[in-house]
Structure formats: structure tokens, C-alpha cells
N, C-alpha and C positions, 0 to 999 in steps of 0.2 A: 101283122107278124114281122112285116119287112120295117116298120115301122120303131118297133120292140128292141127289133136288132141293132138298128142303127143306135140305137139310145144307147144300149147295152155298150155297142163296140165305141162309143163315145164318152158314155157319162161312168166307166169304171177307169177309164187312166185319168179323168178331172178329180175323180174322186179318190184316189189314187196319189194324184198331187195333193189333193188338198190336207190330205191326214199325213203326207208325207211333212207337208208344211209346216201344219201342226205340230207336228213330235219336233220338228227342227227349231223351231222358234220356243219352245217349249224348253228344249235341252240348254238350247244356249242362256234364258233365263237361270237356268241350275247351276251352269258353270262360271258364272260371275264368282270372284274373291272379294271377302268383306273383313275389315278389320272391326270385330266388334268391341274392342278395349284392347289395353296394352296398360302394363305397368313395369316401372323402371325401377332397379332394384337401388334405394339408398344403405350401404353402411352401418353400423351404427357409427358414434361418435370417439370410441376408444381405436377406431382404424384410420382414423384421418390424418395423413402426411404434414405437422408442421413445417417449416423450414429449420427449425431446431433439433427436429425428431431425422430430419433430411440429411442433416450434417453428421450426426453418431452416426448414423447406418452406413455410412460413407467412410467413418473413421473406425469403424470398425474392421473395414473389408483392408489387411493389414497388405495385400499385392498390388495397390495402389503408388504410383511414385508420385512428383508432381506434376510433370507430363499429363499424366491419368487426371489426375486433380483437375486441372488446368481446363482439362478437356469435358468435363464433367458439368464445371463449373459454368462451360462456356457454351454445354448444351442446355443446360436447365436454365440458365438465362434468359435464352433463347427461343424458349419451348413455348410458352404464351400461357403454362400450368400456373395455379396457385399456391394456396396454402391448405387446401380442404377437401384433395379427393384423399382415395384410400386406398390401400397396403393389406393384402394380408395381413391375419394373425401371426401367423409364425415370424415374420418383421419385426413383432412388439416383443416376441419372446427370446428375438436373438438366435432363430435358429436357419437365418437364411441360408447358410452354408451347408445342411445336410437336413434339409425338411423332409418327413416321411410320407409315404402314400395316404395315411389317415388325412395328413394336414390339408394332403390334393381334395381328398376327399370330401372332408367337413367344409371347406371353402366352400363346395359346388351345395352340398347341402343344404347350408345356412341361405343361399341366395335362395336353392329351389323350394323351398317351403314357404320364405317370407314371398314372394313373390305370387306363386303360382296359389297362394290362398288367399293374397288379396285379391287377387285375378278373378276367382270362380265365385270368391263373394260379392265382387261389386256389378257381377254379371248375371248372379243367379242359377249361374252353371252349376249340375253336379258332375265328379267326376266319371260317373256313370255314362255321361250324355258324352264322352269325349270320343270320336270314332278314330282319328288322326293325332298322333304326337309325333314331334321333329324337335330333335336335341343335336345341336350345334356345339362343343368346347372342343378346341382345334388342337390345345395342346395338354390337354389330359385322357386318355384311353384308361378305362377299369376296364373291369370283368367280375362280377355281369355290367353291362355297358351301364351306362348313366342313366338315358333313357327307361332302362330295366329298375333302373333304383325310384323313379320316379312313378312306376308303374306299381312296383310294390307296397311303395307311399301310401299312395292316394287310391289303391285297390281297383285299377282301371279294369274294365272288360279284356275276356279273353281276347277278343277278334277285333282288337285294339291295331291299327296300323301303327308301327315305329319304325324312325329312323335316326339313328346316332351317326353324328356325321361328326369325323376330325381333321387334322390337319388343314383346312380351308380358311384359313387364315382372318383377315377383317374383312371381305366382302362374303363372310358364310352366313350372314343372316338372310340374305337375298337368295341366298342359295335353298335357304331354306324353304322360305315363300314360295320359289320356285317348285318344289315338289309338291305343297300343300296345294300350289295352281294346277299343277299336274294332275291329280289326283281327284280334286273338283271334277276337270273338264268327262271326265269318266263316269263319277257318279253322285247321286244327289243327294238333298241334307243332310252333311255332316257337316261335321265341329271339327277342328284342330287346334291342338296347341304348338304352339312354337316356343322352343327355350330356347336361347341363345347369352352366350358370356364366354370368359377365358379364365384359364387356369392359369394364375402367376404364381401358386406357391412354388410346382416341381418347377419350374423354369427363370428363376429370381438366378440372375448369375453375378457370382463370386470371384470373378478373376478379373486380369485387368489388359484384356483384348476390345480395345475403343467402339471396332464393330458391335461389338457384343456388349458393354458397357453402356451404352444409347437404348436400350430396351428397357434398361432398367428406371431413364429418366423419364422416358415416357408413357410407359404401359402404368393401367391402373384398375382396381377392383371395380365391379359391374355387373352388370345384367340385364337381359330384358325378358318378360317371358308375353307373349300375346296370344290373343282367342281369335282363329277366324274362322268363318262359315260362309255356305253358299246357299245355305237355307233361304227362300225368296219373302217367309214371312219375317225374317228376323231383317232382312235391309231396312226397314225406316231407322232402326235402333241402333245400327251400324254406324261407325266413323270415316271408315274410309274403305275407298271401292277400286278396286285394283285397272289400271285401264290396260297395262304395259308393261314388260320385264324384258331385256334383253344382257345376257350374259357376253363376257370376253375370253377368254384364256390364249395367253401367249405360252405356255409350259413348254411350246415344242424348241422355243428361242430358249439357248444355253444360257445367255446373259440374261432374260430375265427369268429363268429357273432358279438360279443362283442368287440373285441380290438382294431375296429375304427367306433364309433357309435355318433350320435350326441344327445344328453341329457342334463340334470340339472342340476347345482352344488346345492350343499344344501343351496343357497342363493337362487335359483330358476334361476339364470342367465344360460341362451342356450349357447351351446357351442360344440364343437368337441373333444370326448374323445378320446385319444390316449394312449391304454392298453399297460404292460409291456408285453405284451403274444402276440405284433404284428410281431416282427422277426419271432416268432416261428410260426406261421397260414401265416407269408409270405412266410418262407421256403417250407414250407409242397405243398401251393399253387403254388411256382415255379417248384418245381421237380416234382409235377405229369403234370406241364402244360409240360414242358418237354419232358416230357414220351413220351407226345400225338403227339408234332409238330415235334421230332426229326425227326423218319422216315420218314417225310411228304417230308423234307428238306438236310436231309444229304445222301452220296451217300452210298451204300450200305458197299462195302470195309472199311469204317469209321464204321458204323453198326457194321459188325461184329468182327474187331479189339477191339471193345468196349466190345462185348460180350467176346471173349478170353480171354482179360485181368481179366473181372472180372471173367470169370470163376475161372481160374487160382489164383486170391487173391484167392476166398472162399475156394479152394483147401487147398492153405497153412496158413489157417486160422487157423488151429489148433498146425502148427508148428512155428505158431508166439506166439502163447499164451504159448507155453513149451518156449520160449525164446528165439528162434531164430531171425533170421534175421526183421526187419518189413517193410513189405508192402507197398506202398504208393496207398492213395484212387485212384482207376483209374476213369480218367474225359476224358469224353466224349470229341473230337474235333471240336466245331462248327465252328471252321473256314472252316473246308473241303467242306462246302455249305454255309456259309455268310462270305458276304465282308465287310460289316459294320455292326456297333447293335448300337441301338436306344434306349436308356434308359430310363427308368422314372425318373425325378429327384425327387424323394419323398425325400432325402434329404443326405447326406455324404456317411452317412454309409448302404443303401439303394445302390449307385453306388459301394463300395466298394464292396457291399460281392456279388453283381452279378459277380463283376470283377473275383474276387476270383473264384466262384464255377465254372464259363465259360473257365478259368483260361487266360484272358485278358491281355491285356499289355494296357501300358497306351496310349498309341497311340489311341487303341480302345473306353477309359475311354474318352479321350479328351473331343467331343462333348457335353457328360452326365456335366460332371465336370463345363466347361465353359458357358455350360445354366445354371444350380444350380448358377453358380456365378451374371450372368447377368442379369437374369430372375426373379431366385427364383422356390418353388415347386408351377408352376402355373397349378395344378391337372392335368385333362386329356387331356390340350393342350400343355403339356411339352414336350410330343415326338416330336410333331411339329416345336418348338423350335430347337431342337437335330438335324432333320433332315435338317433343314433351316441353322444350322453352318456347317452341311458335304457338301451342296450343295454351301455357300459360301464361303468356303475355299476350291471350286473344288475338291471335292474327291470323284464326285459319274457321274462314266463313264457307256456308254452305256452297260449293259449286267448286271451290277453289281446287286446284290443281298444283300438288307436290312432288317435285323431283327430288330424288334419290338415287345419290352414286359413293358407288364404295369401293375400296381398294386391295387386295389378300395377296400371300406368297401364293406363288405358281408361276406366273405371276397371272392376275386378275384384274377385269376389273366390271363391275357388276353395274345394273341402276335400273330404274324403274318411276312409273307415274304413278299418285294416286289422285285420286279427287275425293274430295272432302263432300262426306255426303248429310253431313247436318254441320249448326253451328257448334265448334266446340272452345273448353275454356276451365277444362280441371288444369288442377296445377300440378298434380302429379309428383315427382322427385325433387322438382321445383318450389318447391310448395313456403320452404321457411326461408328462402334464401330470393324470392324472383323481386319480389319490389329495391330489391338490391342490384339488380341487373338491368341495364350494362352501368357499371361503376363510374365515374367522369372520367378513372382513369387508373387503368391497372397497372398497378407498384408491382415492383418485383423485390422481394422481401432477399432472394437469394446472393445479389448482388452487394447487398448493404451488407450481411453477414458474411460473406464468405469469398468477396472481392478483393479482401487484402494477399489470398493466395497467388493474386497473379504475380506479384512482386517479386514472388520468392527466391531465393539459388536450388534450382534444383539439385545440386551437387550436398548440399547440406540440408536441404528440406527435412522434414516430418514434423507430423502432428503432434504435438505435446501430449501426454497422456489425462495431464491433468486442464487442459485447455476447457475453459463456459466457454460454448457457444452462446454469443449477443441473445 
């Protein structure tokens, strides 16, 4: 009896642990994130921005002087864009200056149908099977929300999760991720989808506030829309498997609240302001996101080499400043835990100085550089892009490891790990254009056409009405 008991008051808390154990090891199997496809939305070919087509839209917009010009000229130059992303429709029809709600509308449309059906077909998904949708367009709000229009669509289940997310500028597709990781960790097999793109019809501006004039050189049509699940049968099938996400927000700092905000020029015309004080709230926001993801992701021998070294600067900090010898900043190694990096293309010098502080080679810049060119800053489905060039030019093998960091008003700044969980190598958006990339050497078409305005007197300037554009 004494015997019995002892077992009893023994073998029920082992047992106890052990089912505890179970469920635990169990759970966390389920709440793994898994990208099982993604597709990147292309255009057709009746939207795509020549540099000819670049010059009317420009000489159209009659609040321009040449200052404006001058300045235009000297951004798009600069921008590292081509000749081949894409413009809304309403652009083509000449109605940038008072485009109506429909035009916001059938933009988001056109993407979410071509998209989200190639999606479910090359996956076999029915829209039945969708338990989670997350709809990201930061600067278009309907009613019924987007999301609702997409539900309507595709005739989703009642007890359908949604979430319609705005204003969150280009790092909201991580933002998105982040809820569908949310979501996982709680509960088991399900599907999501994620749509993610920007609305440039309502927000195309028409005046001639320089802050606000730079949006127009850089932003471009897009989209991405993707399937993930944490179903543990569907992982062999999967592409990529979520390790890490850590988010930033600076919004409580004034200065960088303000240096990408959407408002009024003093003609009353909407538009996207873009502050001289945005490098400075971008930086700030990537070295603390930094901070946060390095240990997350790098092995520890990298860690504390990092530490040594700086310790050792601060040491002889003081024998630098009597004139000795000088120091060089010590930079962290992210290569020692990522194989690739996924860039935002917000626009040249945005890829350059991540290159820089990461300290990158261009090998690594590729991706970033050749979406900016192709694409354009098409907000927070540009990582999509990036990574849709690494997978069609084969460079992203079983095991491999992809960094992702992105940038939004707030200000933001977002990133995340994946690991590549089989070999892949569709070409995706990519697909008629990649054996063309990277080019020996990218012309700038803008330059040649529209370089003689630098000349000009602005005191007598304007456009001829009857002026060919080259």
C-alpha cells in the first residue's frame, strides 16, 4: 500500500511533466510561419512610364517654373529608376489633377484579382480554405474597407479573420506578417493571406511644393499579395520559414513624425511631404532596429568580437584625439548569420547608405539596385520585388538565410529573418526581363532628353507648347 502511494505521489507530477511537455513541444510546432508562394503583381504594358511619356506629365502640370524643373530633373536623374515601371491609369488619361474615388478603386482592384488568382491557382488553395486575410494600402481608406471588397470577391467564409491596415507607410508589409505571426502563435492550421501595395492614384500631386514633388519621381504602381500557413503538413512545400521579426517606431520623436507625412501645400493641393530631416529619423530608426534583431540572428563569436572591438576604440579614444593614430568605426558583421538582404528600394541613396553602414558589397546591393531600376519605390511591396530577383536569378538554396529591413512614415523601421526552406528558382515578375539583369550599365535615358533645361534663364523660361520630346 505504502508502496502504491509512493508511485502515486511520484509517478503523477512525471507524468504531469511529461504530457505537459508534450502539448508544449507540440504547440510550438504549430506556431511556426511559413511562406508558401508569393506573387508579385506586373502592370500591363499600356502603364509603363517611358521617359517621353515622363516629360508630357511634367509638362502638363502648368505650376511648375524652372526651379521646379530644374529640380525634377535633378531628382530623377538621380533616382537609379528606369524606363519601365508603372503609373496608374488615370496618368494615361490625363486626369492626374482631379482623379475620382473609382480611379483609387479600380487601381487596387485590377492588382487584387490578377494577383490573388494566380496565387490560389499555383497553390491549389481554394478561397474556402482561407482562415486569415491582412490588407495593407496605407494611402487609400474605402468603406467597405478593401479587405471587405476582397471578401466579397472571392466569397471568403464567414468566420474569416481581417485586417485592413492604413497609413503605415513602406515598412507595412512586415507589419503585416507580424499579425499573421501573431495569430499563428495562438492557433493551429490555418492559411492567410497577406495583400500588400499603395494607392498612387488619390495621392499623384499636382503642385509645385519640391517636398511634395519627389513622390511623384519616385513612387510606382505594385503589389504583392502572399499565402502563409503554419499547418506542420504543408512545411516540406513551403518556401520560406519565418525565424525573427522585430519592429521600431520612433512616432513619439517630432522630427521624425514629421519628415514623411501626408498634407497641404498652401494651394490646398494633398500630397506627400518628404522632410530634409528624413535620413536623419531613418538612421536613428535603423541602428536601434539593429540593436534589437542583431542578437536575434547573428552567432554569438560575431557578438562578442563586435564587443571587443569597440571596446578597445573607446579605449583609445582619447589617444586619438592627442593625435595619434585613428581608429576606424567598427561594423558589425551581418554576414556571419545572413546570406542575403532584402532592401527597401525607397530610392538610391536609401540602398547606398544601408550598403555602407552593413558594410555590403555590391553583389549583396544587386537585388535592391535592379528593383529600384525595374520596378521603381513601389512602398511596402518592394521587398517582394527584391526577393522575387534573388529567387529568379537562383540564389536562394535550401537552408539559406534572408534579411529583410524596411522603412515607413511614423517614422519606422521594421526587418525580419527568413530561411529558405527548399531550393527555389521561379521567376516570377521577373520572368521576361531577368536574363537582362544587371545590364553592363545603366543609362539614364532622362538626362539625354531633358538635360538641356539646366541651361535655361529662369526669368524667361517655359515649355513650348508645341515642343517633341527626343
Amino acid at each position: 500500500m505504502d508502496l502504491l502511494f509512493m508511485l502515486l505521489f511520484c509517478g503523477l507530477p512525471l507524468l504531469y511533466l511529461f504530457l505537459f511537455l508534450l502539448r508544449f513541444l507540440d504547440q510550438k510546432r504549430h506556431q511556426s510561419c511559413y511562406i508558401l508562394d508569393y506573387e508579385c503583381y506586373k502592370p500591363s504594358d499600356d502603364r509603363m512610364l517611358s521617359t517621353r511619356f515622363c516629360g508630357e506629365v511634367i509638362r502638363r502640370n502648368k505650376n511648375l517654373g524652372l526651379l521646379e524643373y530644374k529640380f525634377l530633373l535633378k531628382a530623377i536623374v538621380s533616382s537609379g529608376i528606369g524606363e519601365q515601371t508603372y503609373a496608374p491609369r488615370m496618368v494615361f488619361h490625363n486626369r492626374e489633377e482631379c482623379p475620382t474615388n473609382d480611379d483609387g478603386i479600380e487601381e487596387m482592384d485590377v492588382f487584387f484579382h490578377d494577383s490573388i488568382d494566380k496565387l490560389l491557382k499555383r497553390t491549389g488553395i481554394s478561397p474556402s480554405e482561407i482562415d486569415v486575410l491582412v490588407v495593407n494600402i496605407s494611402m487609400l481608406a474605402a468603406v467597405p474597407s478593401l479587405s471587405s471588397r476582397i471578401i466579397n470577391h472571392y466569397k471568403l467564409r464567414e468566420d474569416v479573420k481581417t485586417y485592413n491596415l492604413t497609413g503605415m507607410g513602406c515598412s507595412a508589409s512586415l507589419i503585416s506578417i507580424n499579425i499573421v505571426q501573431n495569430i499563428f502563435k495562438s492557433q493551429k492550421n490555418l492559411n492567410a493571406i497577406v495583400v500588400t501595395s499603395e494607392s498612387l492614384t488619390p495621392n499623384w500631386y499636382a503642385g509645385n511644393d519640391r517636398s511634395m514633388i519627389l513622390a511623384n519621381c519616385l513612387f510606382r504602381s505594385g503589389g504583392c499579395a502572399m499565402l502563409l500557413t503554419n499547418k506542420v503538413a504543408l512545411k516540406n512545400k513551403a518556401m520560406f520559414k519565418l525565424k525573427c521579426l522585430v519592429r521600431t517606431h520612433h512616432g513619439a520623436r517630432d522630427e521624425a513624425y514629421e519628415c514623411c507625412i501626408q498634407k497641404e501645400d498652401d494651394q490646398g493641393r494633398i500630397g506627400f511631404h518628404l522632410g530634409k530631416n528624413l535620413p536623419k529619423a531613418a538612421t536613428r530608426a535603423f541602428v536601434d532596429n539593429l540593436k534589437d534583431i542583431a542578437p536575434k540572428i547573428l552567432p554569438i563569436r560575431e557578438l562578442l568580437r563586435f564587443m571587443v572591438v569597440s571596446f578597445v576604440r573607446k579605449m583609445s579614444k582619447k589617444y586619438t584625439k592627442e593625435g595619434g593614430a585613428n581608429t576606424s568605426r567598427p561594423v558589425i558583421n551581418f554576414k556571419t548569420g545572413v546570406d542575403h538582404f532584402c532592401i527597401h528600394t525607397g530610392g538610391k541613396a536609401v540602398i547606398d547608405g544601408i550598403g555602407q553602414s552593413l558594410n555590403l558589397t555590391e553583389y549583396d546591393l544587386e537585388p535592391a539596385r535592379m528593383t529600384l531600376h525595374r520596378f521603381g519605390n513601389t512602398s511596402a511591396c518592394s521587398l517582394w520585388y527584391v526577393l522575387g530577383y534573388m529567387e529568379a536569378k537562383k540564389r536562394l538554396k535550401k537552408g539559406d538565410r534572408v534579411f529583410m529591413i524596411s522603412f515607413g512614415a511614423g517614422f519606422k523601421c521594421n526587418s525580419c529573418l527568413w530561411e529558405v526552406v527548399r531550393d527555389l528558382g521561379d521567376a516570377n515578375a521577373w520572368s521576361d526581363c531577368i536574363d537582362s539583369y544587371p545590364p553592363r550599365t545603366l543609362t539614364n535615358p532622362f538626362l539625354e532628353k531633358f538635360g538641356w533645361i539646366q541651361n535655361e534663364d529662369p526669368n524667361t523660361f517655359s515649355i513650348p507648347e508645341d515642343y517633341v520630346i527626343p
